[in-house]
C-alpha positions in Angstrom: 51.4 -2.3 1.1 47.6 -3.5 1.6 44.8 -2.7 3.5 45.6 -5.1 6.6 48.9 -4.0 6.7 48.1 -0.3 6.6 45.5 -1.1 9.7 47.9 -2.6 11.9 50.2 0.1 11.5 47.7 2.9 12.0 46.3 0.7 15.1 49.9 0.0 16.6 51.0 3.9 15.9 47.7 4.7 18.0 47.9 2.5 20.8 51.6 4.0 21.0 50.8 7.2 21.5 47.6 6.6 23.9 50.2 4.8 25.7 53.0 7.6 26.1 49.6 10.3 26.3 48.6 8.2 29.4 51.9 8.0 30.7 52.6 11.9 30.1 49.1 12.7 31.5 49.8 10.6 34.5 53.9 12.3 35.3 52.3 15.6 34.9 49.5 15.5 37.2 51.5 13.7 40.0 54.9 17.5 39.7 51.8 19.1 40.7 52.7 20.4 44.5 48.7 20.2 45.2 46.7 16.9 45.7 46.9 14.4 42.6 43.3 14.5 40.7 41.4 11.7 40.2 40.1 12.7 37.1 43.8 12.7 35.9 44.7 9.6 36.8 41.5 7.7 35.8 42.2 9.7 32.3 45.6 8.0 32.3 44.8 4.8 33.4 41.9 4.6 30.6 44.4 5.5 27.8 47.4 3.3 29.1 44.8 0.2 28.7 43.7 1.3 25.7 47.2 1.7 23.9 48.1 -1.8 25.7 44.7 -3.0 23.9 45.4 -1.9 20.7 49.0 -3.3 20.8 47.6 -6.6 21.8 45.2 -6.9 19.0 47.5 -6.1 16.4 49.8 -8.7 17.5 47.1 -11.1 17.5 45.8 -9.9 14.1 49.6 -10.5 12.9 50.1 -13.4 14.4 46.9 -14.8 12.7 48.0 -13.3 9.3 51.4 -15.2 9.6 49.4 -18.6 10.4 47.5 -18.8 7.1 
């Protein structure tokens, strides 16, 4: 396994879990009975796009890599 390879897995496994951290931030601010926090879903919404971010680069990065 090489460098590149190792990247795009560390990068893919990372945008993963900002994803499901977003999502998981986002679900547990919105069973609170009070008023849903800003803060929390700004929080949530900035990790979701940066998981989708880091999925979409390694899949242009591998796409690339495939190419030549």
């Amino acid at each position: 396994m090489n460098l590149g390879s190792q990247r795009t897995t560390h990068k893919r496994a990372l945008g993963t879990i900002a994803i499901l951290a977003g999502l998981f931030v986002s679900v547990v601010s919105m069973m609170d009975d009070n008023a849903v926090s800003v803060a929390a879903l700004v929080l949530s919404i900035v990790l979701v796009l940066t998981g989708v971010g880091l999925r979409i680069e390694v899949a242009i990065n591998e796409s690339r890599s495939y190419r030549g």
